[in-house]
C-alpha positions in Angstrom: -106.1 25.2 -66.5 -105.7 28.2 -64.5 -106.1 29.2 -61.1 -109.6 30.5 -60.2 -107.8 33.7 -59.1 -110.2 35.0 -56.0 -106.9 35.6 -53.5 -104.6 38.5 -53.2 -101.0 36.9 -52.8 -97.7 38.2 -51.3 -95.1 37.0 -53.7 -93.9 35.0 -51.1 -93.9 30.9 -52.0 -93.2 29.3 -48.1 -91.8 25.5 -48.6 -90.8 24.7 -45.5 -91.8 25.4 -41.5 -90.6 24.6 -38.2 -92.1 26.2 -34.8 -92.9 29.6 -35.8 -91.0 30.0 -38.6 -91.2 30.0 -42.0 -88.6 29.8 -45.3 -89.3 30.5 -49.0 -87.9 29.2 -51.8 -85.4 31.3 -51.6 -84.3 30.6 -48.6 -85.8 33.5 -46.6 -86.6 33.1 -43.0 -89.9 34.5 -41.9 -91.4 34.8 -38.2 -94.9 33.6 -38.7 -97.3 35.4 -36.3 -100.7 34.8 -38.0 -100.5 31.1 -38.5 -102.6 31.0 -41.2 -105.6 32.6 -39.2 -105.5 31.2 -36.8 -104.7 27.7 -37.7 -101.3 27.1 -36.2 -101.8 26.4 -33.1 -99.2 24.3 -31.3 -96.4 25.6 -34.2 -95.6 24.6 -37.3 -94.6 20.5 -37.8 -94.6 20.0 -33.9 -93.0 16.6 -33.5 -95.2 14.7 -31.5 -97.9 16.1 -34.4 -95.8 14.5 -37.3 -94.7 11.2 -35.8 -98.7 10.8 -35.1 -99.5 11.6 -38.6 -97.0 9.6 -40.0 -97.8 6.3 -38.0 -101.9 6.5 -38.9 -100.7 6.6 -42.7 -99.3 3.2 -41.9 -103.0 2.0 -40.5 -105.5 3.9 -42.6 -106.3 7.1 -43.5 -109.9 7.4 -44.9 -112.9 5.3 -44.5 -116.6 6.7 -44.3 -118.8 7.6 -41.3 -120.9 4.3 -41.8 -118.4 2.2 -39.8 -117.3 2.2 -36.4 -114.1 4.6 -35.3 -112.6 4.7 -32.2 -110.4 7.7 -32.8 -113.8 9.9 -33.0 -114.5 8.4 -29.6 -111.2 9.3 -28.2 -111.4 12.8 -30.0 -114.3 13.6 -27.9 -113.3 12.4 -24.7 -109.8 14.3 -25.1 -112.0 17.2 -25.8 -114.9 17.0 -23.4 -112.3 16.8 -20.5 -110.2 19.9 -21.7 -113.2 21.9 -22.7 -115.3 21.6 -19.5 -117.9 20.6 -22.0 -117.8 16.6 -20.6 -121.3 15.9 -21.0 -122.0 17.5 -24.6 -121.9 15.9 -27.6 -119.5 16.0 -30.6 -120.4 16.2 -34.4 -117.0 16.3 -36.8 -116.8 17.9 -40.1 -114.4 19.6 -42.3 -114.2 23.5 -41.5 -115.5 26.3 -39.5 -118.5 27.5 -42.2 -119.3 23.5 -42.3 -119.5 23.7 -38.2 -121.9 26.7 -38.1 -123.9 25.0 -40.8 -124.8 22.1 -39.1 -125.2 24.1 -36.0 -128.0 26.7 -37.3 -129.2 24.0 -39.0 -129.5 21.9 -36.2 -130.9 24.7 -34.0 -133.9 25.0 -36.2 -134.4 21.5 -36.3 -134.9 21.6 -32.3 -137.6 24.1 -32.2 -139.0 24.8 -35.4 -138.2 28.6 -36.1 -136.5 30.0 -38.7 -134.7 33.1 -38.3 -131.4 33.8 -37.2 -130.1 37.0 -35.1 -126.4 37.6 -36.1 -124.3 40.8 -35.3 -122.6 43.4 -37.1 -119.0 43.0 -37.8 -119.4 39.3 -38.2 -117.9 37.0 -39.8 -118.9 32.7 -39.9 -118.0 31.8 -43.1 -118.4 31.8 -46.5 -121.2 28.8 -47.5 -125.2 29.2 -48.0 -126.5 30.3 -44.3 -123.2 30.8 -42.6 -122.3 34.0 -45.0 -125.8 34.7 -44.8 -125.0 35.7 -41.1 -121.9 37.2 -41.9 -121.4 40.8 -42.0 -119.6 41.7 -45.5 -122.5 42.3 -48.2 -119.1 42.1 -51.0 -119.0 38.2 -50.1 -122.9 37.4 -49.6 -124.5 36.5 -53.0 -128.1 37.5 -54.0 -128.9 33.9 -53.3 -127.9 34.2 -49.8 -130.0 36.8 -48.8 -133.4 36.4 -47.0 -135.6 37.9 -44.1 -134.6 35.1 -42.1 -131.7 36.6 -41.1 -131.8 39.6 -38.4 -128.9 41.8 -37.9 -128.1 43.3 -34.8 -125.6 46.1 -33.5 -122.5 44.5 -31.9 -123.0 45.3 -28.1 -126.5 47.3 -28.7 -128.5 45.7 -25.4 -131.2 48.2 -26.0 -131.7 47.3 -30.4 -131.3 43.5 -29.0 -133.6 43.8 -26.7 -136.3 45.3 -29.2 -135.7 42.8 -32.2 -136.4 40.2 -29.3 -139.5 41.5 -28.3 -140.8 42.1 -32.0 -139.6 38.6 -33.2 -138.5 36.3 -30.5 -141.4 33.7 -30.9 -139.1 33.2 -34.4 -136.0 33.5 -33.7 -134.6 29.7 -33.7 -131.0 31.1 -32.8 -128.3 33.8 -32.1 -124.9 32.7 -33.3 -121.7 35.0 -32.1 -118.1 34.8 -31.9 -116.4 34.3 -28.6 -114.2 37.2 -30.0 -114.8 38.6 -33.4 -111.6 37.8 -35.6 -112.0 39.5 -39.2 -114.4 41.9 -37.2 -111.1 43.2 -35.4 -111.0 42.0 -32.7 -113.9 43.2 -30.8 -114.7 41.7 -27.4 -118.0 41.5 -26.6 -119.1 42.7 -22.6 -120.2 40.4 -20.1 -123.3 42.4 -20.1 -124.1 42.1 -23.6 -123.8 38.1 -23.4 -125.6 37.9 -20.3 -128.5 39.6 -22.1 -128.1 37.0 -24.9 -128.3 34.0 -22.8 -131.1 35.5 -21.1 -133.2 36.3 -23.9 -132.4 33.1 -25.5 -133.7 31.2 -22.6 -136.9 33.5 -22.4 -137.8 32.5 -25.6 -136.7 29.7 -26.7 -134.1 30.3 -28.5 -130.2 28.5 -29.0 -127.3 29.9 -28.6 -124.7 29.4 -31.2 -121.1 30.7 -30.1 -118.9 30.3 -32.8 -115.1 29.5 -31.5 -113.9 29.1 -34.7 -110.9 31.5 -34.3 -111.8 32.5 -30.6 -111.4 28.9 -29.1 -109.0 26.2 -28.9 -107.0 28.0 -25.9 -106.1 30.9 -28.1 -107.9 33.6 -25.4 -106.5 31.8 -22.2 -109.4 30.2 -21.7 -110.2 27.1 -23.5 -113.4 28.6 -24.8 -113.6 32.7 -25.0 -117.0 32.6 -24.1 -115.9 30.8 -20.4 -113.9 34.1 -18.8 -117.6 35.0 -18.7 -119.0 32.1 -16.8 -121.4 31.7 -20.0 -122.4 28.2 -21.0 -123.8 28.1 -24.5 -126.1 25.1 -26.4 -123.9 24.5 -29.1 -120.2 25.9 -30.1 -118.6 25.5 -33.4 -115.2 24.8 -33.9 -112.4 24.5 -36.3 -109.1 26.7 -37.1 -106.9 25.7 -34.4 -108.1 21.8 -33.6 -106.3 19.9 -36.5 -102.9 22.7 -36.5 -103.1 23.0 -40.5 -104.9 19.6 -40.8 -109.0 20.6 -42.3 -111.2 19.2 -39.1 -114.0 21.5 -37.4 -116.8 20.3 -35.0 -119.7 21.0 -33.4 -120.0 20.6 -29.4 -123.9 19.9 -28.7 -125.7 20.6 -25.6 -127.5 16.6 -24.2 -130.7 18.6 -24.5 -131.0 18.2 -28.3 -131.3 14.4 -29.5 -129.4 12.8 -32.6 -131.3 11.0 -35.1 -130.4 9.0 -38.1 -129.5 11.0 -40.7 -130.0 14.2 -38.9 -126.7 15.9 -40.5 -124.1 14.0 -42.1 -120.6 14.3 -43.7 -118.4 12.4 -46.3 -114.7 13.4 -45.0 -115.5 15.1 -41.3 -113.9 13.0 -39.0 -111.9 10.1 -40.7 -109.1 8.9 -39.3 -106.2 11.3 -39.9 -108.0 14.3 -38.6 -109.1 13.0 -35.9 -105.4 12.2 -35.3 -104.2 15.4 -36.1 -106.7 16.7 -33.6 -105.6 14.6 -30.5 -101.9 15.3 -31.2 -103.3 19.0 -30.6 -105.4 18.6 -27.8 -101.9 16.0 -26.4 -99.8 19.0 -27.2 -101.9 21.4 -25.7 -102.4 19.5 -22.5 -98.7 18.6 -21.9 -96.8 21.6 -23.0 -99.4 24.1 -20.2 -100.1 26.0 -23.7 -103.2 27.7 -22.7 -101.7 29.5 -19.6 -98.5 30.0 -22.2 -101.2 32.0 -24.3 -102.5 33.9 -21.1 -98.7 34.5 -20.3 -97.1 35.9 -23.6 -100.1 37.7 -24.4 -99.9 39.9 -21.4 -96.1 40.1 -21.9 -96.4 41.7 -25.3 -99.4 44.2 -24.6 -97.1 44.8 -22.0 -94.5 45.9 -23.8 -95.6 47.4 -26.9 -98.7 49.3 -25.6 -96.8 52.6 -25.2 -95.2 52.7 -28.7 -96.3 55.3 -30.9 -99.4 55.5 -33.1 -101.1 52.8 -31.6 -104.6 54.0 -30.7 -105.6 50.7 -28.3 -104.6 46.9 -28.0 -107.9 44.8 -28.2 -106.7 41.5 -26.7 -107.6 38.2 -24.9 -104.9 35.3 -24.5 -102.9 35.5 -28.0 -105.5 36.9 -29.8 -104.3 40.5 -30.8 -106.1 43.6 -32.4 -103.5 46.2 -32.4 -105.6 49.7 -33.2 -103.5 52.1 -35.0 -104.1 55.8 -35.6 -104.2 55.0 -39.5 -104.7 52.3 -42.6 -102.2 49.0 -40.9 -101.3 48.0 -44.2 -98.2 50.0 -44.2 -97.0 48.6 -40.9 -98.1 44.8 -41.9 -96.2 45.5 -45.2 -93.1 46.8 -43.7 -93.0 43.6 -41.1 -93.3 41.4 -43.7 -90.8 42.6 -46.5 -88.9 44.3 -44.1 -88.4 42.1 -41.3 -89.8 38.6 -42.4 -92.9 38.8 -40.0 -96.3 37.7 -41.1 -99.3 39.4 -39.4 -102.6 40.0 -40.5 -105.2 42.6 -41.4 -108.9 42.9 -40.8 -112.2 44.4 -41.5 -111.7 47.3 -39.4 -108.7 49.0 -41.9 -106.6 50.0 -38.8 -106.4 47.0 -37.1 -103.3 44.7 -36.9 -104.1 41.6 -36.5 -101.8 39.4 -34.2 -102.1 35.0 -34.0 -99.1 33.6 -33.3 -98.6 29.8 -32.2 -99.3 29.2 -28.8 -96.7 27.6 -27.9 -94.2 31.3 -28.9 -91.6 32.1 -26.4 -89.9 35.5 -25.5 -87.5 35.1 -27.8 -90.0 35.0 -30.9 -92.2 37.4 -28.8 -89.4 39.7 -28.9 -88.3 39.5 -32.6 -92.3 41.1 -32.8 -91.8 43.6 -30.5 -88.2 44.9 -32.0 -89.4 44.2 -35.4 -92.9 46.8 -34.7 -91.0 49.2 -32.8 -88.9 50.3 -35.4 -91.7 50.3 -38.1 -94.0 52.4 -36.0 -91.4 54.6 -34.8 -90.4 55.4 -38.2 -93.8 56.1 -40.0 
């Protein structure tokens, strides 16, 4: 049997990490500042991570939702306290698509509509309603598509405005990113969310903020959406929490109420992601890693802002879109073969798209900021 071959590779085959680096079989060394979109957030094989691991294995690993778990419980008290979001409620599953899911699902189960406002240049995943709000018609299937689901220009307060006052008696929920990731980085304005919450409240409608990428302490704030004082019903999560381990959730506002049966999962929350996801939150809490994020973020907009043919830095915390004044792939190709750096691309072709661990120092900052020097100084 074959590989079902939907993935463009690098021929690069990584078998071993530590921090923020990678090596290949070879025995190459590689920077890695993408962590795997996203996913890598307190570095690769962090100690206090493994030992964790490694001692559940020796308890038990896997047993369904229809018996008790304390680790859930300690999950979402770890959680609620760093978050802010104390007196919400947590629902585990397996991924970020999984997450937004249960969250649309769950916001048309509250008040009986059935459409959905999304926004261009989005991007929440690739399963039946989560790609139908996602802005790529390449990955949406004919299946997927339906009337249900309004798009809307990314920070267009006037077109929002309008669809609202056409269709909000049937609009269940709007669900946006904190920060669009694939989109390119694209921050939305305090105005523009403002104008969501407020039209969401007019009529009865949730708000879905999707921190799948966004959150996790990866802006410098816990949540993106909270540099902007907004508070949302529910927020999906996933990419960072479990640091390579599959975990997302879904943080629910106390003013919808649980029911048997309601939603439901097979593997989201058993007993090694759960652990995964408190050595993370541990990690994050001890080692100061979201003001680390606010920190080196500044530092390397701050030094590489001036170098040639880049346009703009699009930027919050350690999330990084790095506009250039043509196609990135030449630049992300050159980091990569030529200096062992892994970054990433997005939908918008001349966007460079920076993740690294939060927990980087200067000195890996600064491998980055040599390594793009000379390959935009060259081109």
């Amino acid at each position: 049997m074959n590989l079902f071959n939907v993935y463009p590779l690098f021929n690069i085959n990584p078998i071993k990490a530590k921090g923020s680096f990678l090596w290949d079989d070879k025995g190459i060394k590689y920077l890695d500042f993408y962590g795997g979109h996203a996913v890598i957030s307190i570095g690769h094989n962090h100690p206090h991570y493994q030992t964790q691991l490694k001692k559940q294995l020796d308890k038990i690993s896997f047993y369904s939702n229809s018996v008790q778990n304390e680790l859930q419980t300690e999950l979402a008290d770890k959680l609620g306290k760093i978050s802010g979001y104390e007196n919400y409620n947590l629902f585990l599953c397996n991924s970020g698509a999984e997450a937004n899911e249960n969250a649309l699902k769950l916001a048309s189960f509250h008040n009986g509509k059935n459409k959905i406002l999304y926004f261009s240049g989005s991007f929440h995943g690739r399963t039946s309603a989560a790609v139908s709000v996602t802005d790529n018609p390449k990955i949406v299937a004919p299946v997927n598509y339906s009337e249900r689901f309004i798009k809307c220009e990314w920070d267009n307060i006037e077109q929002l405005e309008g669809i609202f006052d056409k269709q909000g008696s049937v609009i269940s929920s709007v669900i946006i990113e904190g920060i669009q990731g694939v989109g390119g980085i694209m921050i939305p304005s305090v105005e523009f969310l403002t104008k969501i919450k407020e039209l969401c409240e007019k009529h009865d409608t949730v708000l879905i903020l999707d921190e799948v990428q966004s959150g996790y302490g990866r802006s410098g704030y816990f949540f993106a959406h909270q540099e902007f004082g907004i508070e949302a019903d529910i927020i999906t999560i996933a990419k960072g929490m479990g640091n390579g381990f599959p975990i997302g959730g879904v943080l629910i506002h106390p003013k919808f109420q649980a029911t048997n049966g309601l939603l439901g999962t097979t593997f989201g929350g058993n007993h090694l992601a759960c652990v995964a996801a408190i050595a993370v939150l541990d990690v994050m809490k001890d080692e100061g890693l979201i003001k680390n994020a606010q920190e080196m973020g500044e530092y390397i907009e701050n030094e590489i802002k001036d170098f040639p043919h880049i346009i703009s830095i699009r930027r919050k915390g350690l999330m990084i879109g790095i506009e250039l004044d043509r196609d990135c792939s030449e630049v992300r190709n050159n980091l990569l073969y030529n200096h062992q750096i892994f970054t990433g691309n997005s939908n918008d072709k001349t966007v460079l798209r920076v993740l690294p661990a939060l927990t980087i120092k200067k000195e890996e900052a600064n491998l980055f900021i040599n390594a793009l020097k000379t390959v935009v100084e060259n081109l």
